[in-house]
C-alpha positions, -999 to +999 in steps of 0.1 A: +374-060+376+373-068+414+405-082+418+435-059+440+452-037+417+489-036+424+516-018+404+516-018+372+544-018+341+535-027+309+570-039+298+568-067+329+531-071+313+536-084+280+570-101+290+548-122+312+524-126+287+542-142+258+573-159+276+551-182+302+533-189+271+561-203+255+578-221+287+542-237+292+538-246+258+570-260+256+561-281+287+528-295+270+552-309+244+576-326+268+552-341+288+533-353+258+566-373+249+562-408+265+596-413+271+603-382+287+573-391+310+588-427+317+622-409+328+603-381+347+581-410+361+555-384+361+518-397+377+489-393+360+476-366+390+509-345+382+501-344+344+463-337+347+474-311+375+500-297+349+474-297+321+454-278+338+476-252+354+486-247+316+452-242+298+443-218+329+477-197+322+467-194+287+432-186+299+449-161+319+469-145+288+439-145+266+412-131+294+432-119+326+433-140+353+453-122+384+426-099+394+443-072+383+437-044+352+470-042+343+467-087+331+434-079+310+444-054+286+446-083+257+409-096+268+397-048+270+413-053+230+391-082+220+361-072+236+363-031+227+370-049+191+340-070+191+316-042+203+330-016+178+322-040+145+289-052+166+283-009+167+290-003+134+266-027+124+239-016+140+243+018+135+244+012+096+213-007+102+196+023+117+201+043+090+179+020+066+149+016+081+158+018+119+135-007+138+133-004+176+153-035+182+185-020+162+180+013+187+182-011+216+214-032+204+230+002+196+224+014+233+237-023+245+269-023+220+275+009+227+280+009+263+301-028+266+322-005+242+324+020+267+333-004+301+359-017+278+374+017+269+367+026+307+389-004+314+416+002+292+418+039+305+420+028+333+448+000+327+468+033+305+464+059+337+480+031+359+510+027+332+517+059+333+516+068+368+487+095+358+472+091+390+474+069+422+455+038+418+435+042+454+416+073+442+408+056+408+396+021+427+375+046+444+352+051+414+355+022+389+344-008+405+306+004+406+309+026+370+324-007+353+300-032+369+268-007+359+282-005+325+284-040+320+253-048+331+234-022+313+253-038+279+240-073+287+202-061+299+196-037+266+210-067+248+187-089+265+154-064+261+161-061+222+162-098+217+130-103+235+116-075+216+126-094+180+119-131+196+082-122+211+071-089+187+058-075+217+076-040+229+055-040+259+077-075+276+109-058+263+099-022+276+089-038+309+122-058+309+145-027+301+125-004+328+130-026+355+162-044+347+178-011+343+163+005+373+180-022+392+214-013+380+210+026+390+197+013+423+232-010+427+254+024+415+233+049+439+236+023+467+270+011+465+293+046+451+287+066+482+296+040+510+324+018+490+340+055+481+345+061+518+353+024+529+379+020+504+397+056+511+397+039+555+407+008+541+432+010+514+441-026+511+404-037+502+386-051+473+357-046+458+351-082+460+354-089+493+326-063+500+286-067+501+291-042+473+304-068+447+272-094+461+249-069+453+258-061+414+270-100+408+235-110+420+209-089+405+229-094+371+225-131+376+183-129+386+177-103+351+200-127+330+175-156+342+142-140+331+151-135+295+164-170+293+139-183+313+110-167+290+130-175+256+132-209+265+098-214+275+079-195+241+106-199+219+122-225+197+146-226+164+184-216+161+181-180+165+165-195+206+197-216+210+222-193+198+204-158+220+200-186+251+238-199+248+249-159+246+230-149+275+237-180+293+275-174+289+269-134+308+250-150+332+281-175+339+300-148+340+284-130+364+273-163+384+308-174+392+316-147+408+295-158+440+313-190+447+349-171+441+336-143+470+318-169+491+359-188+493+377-159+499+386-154+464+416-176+473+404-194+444+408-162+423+431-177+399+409-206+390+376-188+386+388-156+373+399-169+332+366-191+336+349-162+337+366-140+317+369-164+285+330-168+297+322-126+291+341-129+254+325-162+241+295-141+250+303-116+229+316-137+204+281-153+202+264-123+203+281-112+172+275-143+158+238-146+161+236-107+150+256-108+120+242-145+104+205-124+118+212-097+094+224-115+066+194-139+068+174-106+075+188-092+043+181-120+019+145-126+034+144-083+026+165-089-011+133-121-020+102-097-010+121-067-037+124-092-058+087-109-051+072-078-053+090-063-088+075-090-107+042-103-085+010-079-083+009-069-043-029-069-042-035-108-055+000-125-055-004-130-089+026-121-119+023-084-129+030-070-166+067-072-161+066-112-154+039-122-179+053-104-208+090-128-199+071-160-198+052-149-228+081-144-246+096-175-234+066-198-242+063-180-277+100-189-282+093-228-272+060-228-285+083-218-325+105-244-319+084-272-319+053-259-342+031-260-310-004-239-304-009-214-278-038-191-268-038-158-250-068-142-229-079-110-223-106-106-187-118-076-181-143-075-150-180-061-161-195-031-147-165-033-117-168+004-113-203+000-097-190-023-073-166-002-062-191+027-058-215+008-039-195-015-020-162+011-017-126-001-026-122-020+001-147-044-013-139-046-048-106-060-038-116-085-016-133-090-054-105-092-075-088-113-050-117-139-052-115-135-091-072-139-089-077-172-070-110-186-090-087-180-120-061-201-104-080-232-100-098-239-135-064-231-153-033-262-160-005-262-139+014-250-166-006-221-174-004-187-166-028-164-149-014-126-142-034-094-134-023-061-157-041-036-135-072-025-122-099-053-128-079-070-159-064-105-161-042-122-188-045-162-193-015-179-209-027-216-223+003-228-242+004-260-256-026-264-271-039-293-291-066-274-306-079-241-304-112-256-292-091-265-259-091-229-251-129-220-260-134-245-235-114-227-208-126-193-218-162-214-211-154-227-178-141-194-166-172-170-174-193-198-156-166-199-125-170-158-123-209-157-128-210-176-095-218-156-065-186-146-044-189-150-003-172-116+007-173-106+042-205-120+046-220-101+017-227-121-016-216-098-049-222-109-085-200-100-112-194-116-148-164-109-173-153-107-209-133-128-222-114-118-261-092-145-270-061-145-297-044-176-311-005-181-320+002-186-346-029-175-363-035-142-344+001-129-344+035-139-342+046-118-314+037-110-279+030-074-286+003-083-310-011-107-292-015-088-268-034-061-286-056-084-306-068-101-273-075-068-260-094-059-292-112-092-290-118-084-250-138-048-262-157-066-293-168-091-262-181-062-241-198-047-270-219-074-274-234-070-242-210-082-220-205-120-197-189-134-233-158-145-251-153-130-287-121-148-308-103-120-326-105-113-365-102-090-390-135-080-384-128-061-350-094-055-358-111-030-387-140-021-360-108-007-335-091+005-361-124+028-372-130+035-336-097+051-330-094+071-357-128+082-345-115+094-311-086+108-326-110+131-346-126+137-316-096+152-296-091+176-330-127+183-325-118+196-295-090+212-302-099+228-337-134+240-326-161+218-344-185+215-318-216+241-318-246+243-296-282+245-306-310+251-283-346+235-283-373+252-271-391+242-238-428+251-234-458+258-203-483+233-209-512+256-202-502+287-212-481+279-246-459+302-237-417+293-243-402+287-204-367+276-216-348+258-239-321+230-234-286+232-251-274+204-274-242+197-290-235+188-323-206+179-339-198+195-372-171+168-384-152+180-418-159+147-441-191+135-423-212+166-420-229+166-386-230+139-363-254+136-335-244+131-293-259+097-302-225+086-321-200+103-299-209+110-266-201+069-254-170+071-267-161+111-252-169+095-215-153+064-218-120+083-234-124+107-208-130+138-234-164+145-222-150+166-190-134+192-218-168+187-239-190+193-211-173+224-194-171+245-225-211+236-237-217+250-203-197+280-205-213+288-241-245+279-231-241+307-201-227+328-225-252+326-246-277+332-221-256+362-211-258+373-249-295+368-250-302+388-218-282+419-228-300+419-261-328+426-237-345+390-246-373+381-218-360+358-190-358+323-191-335+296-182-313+272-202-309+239-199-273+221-200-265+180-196-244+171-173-226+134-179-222+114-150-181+109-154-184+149-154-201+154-123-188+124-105-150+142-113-133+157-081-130+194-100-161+195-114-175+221-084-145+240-092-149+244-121-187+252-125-172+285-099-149+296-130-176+293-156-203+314-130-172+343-124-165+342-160-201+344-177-213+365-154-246+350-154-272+349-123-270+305-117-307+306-110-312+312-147-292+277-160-307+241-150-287+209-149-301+180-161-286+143-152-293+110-159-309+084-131-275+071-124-257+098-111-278+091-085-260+056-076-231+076-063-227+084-024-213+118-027-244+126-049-263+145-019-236+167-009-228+177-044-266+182-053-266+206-025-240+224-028-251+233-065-282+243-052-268+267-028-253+283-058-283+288-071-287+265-096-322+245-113-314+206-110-329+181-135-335+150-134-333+137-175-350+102-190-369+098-161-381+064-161-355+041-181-332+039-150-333+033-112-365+054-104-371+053-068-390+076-048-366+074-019-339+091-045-363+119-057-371+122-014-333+128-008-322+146-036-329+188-037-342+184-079-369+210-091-378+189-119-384+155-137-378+151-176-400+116-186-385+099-213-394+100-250-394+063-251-431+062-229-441+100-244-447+089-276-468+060-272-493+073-247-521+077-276-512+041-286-504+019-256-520+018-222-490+004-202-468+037-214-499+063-209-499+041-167-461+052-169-459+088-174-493+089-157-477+075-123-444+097-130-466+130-134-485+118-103-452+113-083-436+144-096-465+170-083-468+149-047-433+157-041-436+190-053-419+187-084-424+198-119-429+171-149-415+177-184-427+158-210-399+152-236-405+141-275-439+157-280-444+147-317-477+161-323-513+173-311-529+145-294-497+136-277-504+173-262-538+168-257-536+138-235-504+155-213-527+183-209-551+163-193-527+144-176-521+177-157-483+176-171-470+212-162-441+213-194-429+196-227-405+198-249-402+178-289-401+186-323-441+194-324-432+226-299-402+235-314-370+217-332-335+224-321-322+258-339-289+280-338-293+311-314-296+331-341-326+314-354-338+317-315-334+350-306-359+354-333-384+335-324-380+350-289-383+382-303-414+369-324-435+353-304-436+337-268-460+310-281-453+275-294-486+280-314-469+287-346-433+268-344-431+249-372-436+281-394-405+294-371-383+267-376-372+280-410-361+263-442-323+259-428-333+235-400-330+205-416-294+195-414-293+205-377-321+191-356-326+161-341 
C-alpha cells in the first residue's frame, strides 16, 4: 500500500466497516423510493453523485480505499485466502507428476501469499502498538511492491510456458522480468529508507520510488499479454489475458492517482484494489477449470490406453474379448452368423532382424491400418500382441462372406508396404472359426481360430485354413507331443551317439559329430527330424542343446583319459540357441565344468545363423576361446562368399542333398564342385556329408574334397561301440564290419 498510514484501532476499524455499510445501504433504498425522491426533490446529478459515492464506499469496505493498512485487512483476508487454496493446488499437483509450469505457479502463489501475510503483519503490529509505524514504513513499501510483482511475473512466465510449450520465452520472461524487480528494491530501499526517516510525513506515493515499481510492473504485464494475444486464441487466451489484464490495471492506475496528487486517492484507490482481487479471482478460476479439464483429458488417455494397443491404436485383448462377448450375446438372440480370424504375420522375426524393431513397427502399423480399411464398419480389427491380429465379422449372411474377407486381406498384405522410403514384403495366415458351427463361446473360438491360424502356417504359409476336427486332432497330437518333450527333458530320455568323420586321403578317423536321439517310452526312438522344429519353436531346444554339449565334452573328456588318440567332436548348434543372450555364458560353465581343451570341440551351424547382425562378434568371440566353427548344409541356404569372407569358420559341411547325386546328375556334381573350389580359395576345409558308398568316394577324392562323413564311413554308434573302434582301428576301411549287429535301431 502507498497511501499515509495514520493510527490505527481495530475496534474504530470494523465499526466503520459494517455501520457505513448499513447507513449507505439504507440510503440506496430511500432514494430508490420515487416518492421520497419527489419530496427530497433530489436532481438526477445528486443521485448519480450519491450512487456513486455509495458503490465506492462499499468498494472501499470490500478492498480498502483510504490509503491506509489498517482499511484493507478484509481485501489481506480474501486475497491470503485465495493464494492459500491456489497453493494447495499446486503443490498437490507437484506431487503427481510435477511439470515445470506447476513449479512456476507455486513460486507465483506462494509469494502473493506472502505480501498478503506481510500486509496483515503489518496491519496486526500497528494494532497493537508493537512498533512505531515510521520505522515500519521505512521497509514495507519496496518489500510489498517486489512481492507483488514477483507473484504476478512467475504467474505470467508459467502461463506462457503452458500457452507457447516453449521454456526458453518463459525462462527469458522470468530472467528479466524478475531482474527488474530486484533492480526497483536495490534502487529504491536505501534512498526512500533515509528520505522517509527526514521526512516523516511522506508517502511512498508521492515519491519517484512508487513511479518506478508502478511502471516497470505495467511494461512486463504488457509483454505477456501482448505475445498471448498475438499467438494465441481459445478460452484458456481470454480468461489468462482478462487476469493479467486486471494486475496490469492495478498497477496502471496508480500513475494517474500520483500524477493528481493522489487527491483523487479515494476514487482510484477501490478501483484498483477490487482490480488486484478480480485478478486473483480469475486466476483461480482459469487454474482450477485448467486442472479439472487437465484431469479428464489425463482420466480419457488411462482409459484409451487400458483397452487400445499403444503401438497401432487398435483394441487390445481386454476390449476385443468385451465386444466379442457382446456380439456373441446379440449374434444368440437373433440366430445370426459370425466369423472370427486369427493373422499371424509370416516370417516377422526376419524383419525385425534385418530391418531392427524400429522397422517392424512401422510394419505392423501399416498392417493395423491396411486391416482397417477392407473390413465393415461394424467389424472389429484388434491386435493381441506381437505380430497377431483378431478380425471380428459378425453378422454374416453366409460363411462364404468371410472367405471372401479372409481373401481380400492376404492380397491387401502381400502388397508391398512404403516404409521410410524402403519397400518390405510380408504375407500372413489367416485360420478362421465360425459361430455357431466352430464353438459356442468366445474362449473356444478363440482357440480354434488359433488352431486354424497354425494348420495355415503349416501349409506353407500366405493362406487361410477354416478350422475342423481335423486340426483340432493335429494340435491336440502336437501338444501332447511337446508335453512328452518337456518330461524328456526332465526324466532323461535323450542319449547321444556319435558318427564318425573321416581324411579323404588318408582314411584315417579325424572326428566324429554328436547326435541326439530321443528314446521316447511308447515310440521307441525318434529321430531330430520329428522333434527338433517343435523344441525351437517351444523354446526347449536351449535346455536340449546345452546338455548335448556338456555330454558331448564330457564324453570327449572320458575318451581322452581312457588315453584314446586326439580328435575333435562335433556338436549342432540351433540358431534360437546361439542367437539367445546367455548362450556365451553358458558355453563358459560347460568349458570350467568339462574340463576340456575348446580346441578339441567344433560347432557346426546352419546358413542362417548367419542372417543375424551380432553374428560376427559372437563368431569371434568363440574363436578366441578356442573353439573349431562349422558351417553345416552348406548349400541349401543363403551361400554367399561375402558371409564365408566375414565370418572366422574353419570349415564347410556340403549338404547330403547334392553328395549323393554327384555319380548321377551333372548339375549336383557343378554344386559341390564349386563349394569345394570355394572352400580351399578361402582357405577352408570341405566336408562331404552322406557318403553312401564307393564311387561317391571316388569322385570326392578327385574332386580334391579334404573330409566326409555317411553311413559308407561309418554309421552313428554309442560311445561304447566307439571307443572300440578307436581302439581298433584308425581306418574307415573296414566300418561296416565295426558297426556291429546292435546298430540298427540307432542310426540314421
Amino acid at each position: 500500500m502507498t497511501g499515509r498510514l495514520y493510527e490505527p484501532n481495530l475496534t474504530k476499524l470494523f465499526n466503520e466497516l459494517f455501520l457505513s455499510s448499513f447507513i449507505h445501504g439504507s440510503n440506496i433504498i430511500a432514494w430508490s423510493d420515487p416518492r421520497l425522491i419527489n419530496r427530497k426533490e433530489l436532481s438526477i446529478a445528486e443521485f448519480t453523485n450519491n450512487l456513486i459515492r455509495v458503490i465506492l464506499d462499499f468498494l472501499t469496505q470490500f478492498a480498502g480505499g483510504r490509503g491506509g493498512i489498517d482499511n484493507n485487512v478484509v481485501q489481506f483476508g480474501v486475497a491470503a485466502t485465495i493464494w492459500s487454496v491456489l497453493l494447495a493446488f499446486a503443490m498437490e499437483r507437484r506431487k503427481e507428476d510435477d511439470p515445470p509450469r506447476e513449479r512456476l505457479l507455486a513460486w507465483g502463489f506462494l509469494f502473493g501469499l506472502g505480501r498478503e501475510i506481510l500486509m496483515l503483519a503489518m496491519a496486526f503490529i500497528l494494532a497493537m502498538r508493537l512498533v512505531d509505524y515510521n520505522l515500519l514504513h521505512v521497509a514495507f513499501p519496496p518489500l510489498e511492491h517486489a512481492l507483488s510483482n514477483a507473484a504476478v511475473f512467475f504467474i505470467a512466465g508459467a502461463f506462457l510456458l503452458f500457452l507457447f510449450e516453449r521454456s526458453c520465452l518463459s525462462r527469458r520472461y522470468l530472467v528479466c522480468s524478475l531482474g527488474s524487480v530486484v533492480g526497483c528494491y536495490l534502487t529504491t530501499f536505501w534512498w526512500w529508507a533515509h528520505f522517509i526517516l527526514d521526512n516523516p510525513d511522506s508517502r511512498f506515493g508521492q515519491t519517484w520510488c512508487d513511479w518506478l515499481f508502478h511502471i516497470n510492473a505495467c511494461i512486463w504485464l504488457l509483454v505477456p499479454i501482448v505475445l498471448v494475444l498475438r499467438r494465441q486464441k481459445g478460452w484458456l487466451r481470454n480468461l489468462v489475458v482478462t487476469a493479467l489484464g486486471f494486475f496490469f490495471m492495478a498497477e496502471f492506475l496508480k500513475l494517474p492517482d500520483m500524477a493528481m496528487g493522489e487527491v483523487h486517492e479515494h476514487i482510484f484507490t477501490p478501483i484498483r484494489h477490487s482490480c488486484y482481487l478480480l485478478g486473483i479471482f480469475v486466476l483461480g478460476f482459469v487454474y482450477v477449470r485448467e486442472q479439472s479439464a487437465e484431469r479428464k483429458r489425463a482420466k480419457m488417455e488411462i482409459l484409451h490406453l487400458a483397452f487400445h494397443d499403444t503401438l497401432t491404436g487398435l483394441p487390445n485383448r481386454i476390449l476385443f474379448t468385451d465386444r466379442l462377448q457382446l456380439a456373441l450375446e446379440q449374434v444368440k438372440r437373433s440366430n445370426g452368423k459370425m466369423a472370427l480370424m486369427f493373422l499371424d504375420l509370416d516370417c516377422f522375426k526376419r524383419i525385425n532382424d534385418t530391418r531392427g524393431h524400429a522397422g517392424g513397427d512401422l510394419l505392423l502399423q501399416a498392417v493395423s491400418h491396411r486391416l482397417g480399411t477392407i473390413v465393415r464398419q461394424g467389424d472389429t480389427v484388434a491386435r493381441m500382441g506381437g505380430d497377431e491380429f483378431v478380425l471380428l465379422l459378425p453378422w454374416l449372411q453366409d460363411p462364404e462372406d468371410g472367405i471372401r474377407v479372409a481373401e481380400k486381406i492376404l492380397e491387401a498384405v502381400k502388397l508391398p508396404f512404403d516404409l521410410a522410403g524402403q519397400s518390405i514384403s510380408t504375407s500372413t495366415s489367416i485360420g478362421i472359426a465360425f459361430y455357431p458351427g466352430d464353438g459356442s463361446s468366445a474362449e473356444e473360438l478363440l482357440k480354434h481360430a488359433d488352431m486354424a491360424m497354425y494348420a495355415a502356417k503349416g501349409e506353407g504359409r500366405g493362406c487361410y485354413h477354416l478350422f475342423s476336427d481335423e486340426i483340432r486332432s493335429r494340435i491336440m497330437k502336437r501338444h501332447r507331443f511337446e508335453d512328452s518333450l518337456r518330461q524328456a527333458l526332465q526324466q532323461e530320455q535323450f542319449f547321444l551317439v556319435y558318427q564318425p568323420q573321416a581324411d579323404v586321403r588318408t582314411g584315417k578317423m579325424i572326428g566324429v559329430e554328436a547326435l541326439v536321439r530321443w528314446n521316447h517310452p511308447e515310440q521307441g526312438i525318434i529321430y531330430p527330424d520329428d522333434f527338433i522344429d517343435l523344441a525351437e519353436e517351444t523354446g526347449l531346444i536351449l535346455q536340449l542343446g546345452e546338455w548335448v554339449l556338456r555330454t558331448a565334452c564330457l564324453q570327449l573328456r572320458t575318451w581322452q583319459n581312457l588315453g584314446a588318440p586326439l580328435m575333435h567332436i562335433s556338436v549342432n548348434v540351433s540358431t534360437v540357441q546361439f542367437n539367445h543372450p546367455d548362450f556365451l555364458r553358458t558355453v563358459d560353465c560347460i568349458l570350467i565344468e568339462t574340463g576340456i581343451d575348446s580346441s578339441f570341440v567344433e560347432l557346426e551351424m546352419t546358413e542362417t545363423v548367419l542372417m543375424n547382425s551380432s553374428t560376427v562378434e559372437i563368431l569371434a568371440q568363440l574363436k578366441r576361446r578356442g573353439f573349431r566353427l562349422a558351417i553345416d548344409d552348406f548349400g541349401t541356404g543363403y551361400s554367399s562368399l561375402s558371409y564365408l569372407k566375414h565370418f572366422p569358420v574353419d570349415r564347410i559341411k556340403i549338404d547330403k542333398s547334392f553328395v549323393q547325386g554327384i555319380t548321377s546328375n551333372k548339375s549336383d556334381s557343378v554344386i559341390v564342385r564349386t563349394i569345394i573350389a570355394m572352400a580351399h580359395s578361402l582357405d577352408l576345409l570341405a566336408l562331404a556329408e552322406g557318403v553312401e558308398s564307393g564311387d561317391q568316394l571316388q569322385l570326392l577324392r578327385e574332386l580334391d574334397c579334404n573330409q566326409v562323413q555317411g553311413y559308407y564311413i561309418g554309421r552313428p554308434i554309442t560311445s561304447e561301440e566307439l571307443l572300440v573302434r578307436i581302439v581298433g582301428t584308425s581306418s574307415f576301411a573296414s566300418c561296416d564290419r565295426l558297426s556291429g549287429p546292435n546298430q540298427a535301431n540307432i542310426s540314421h
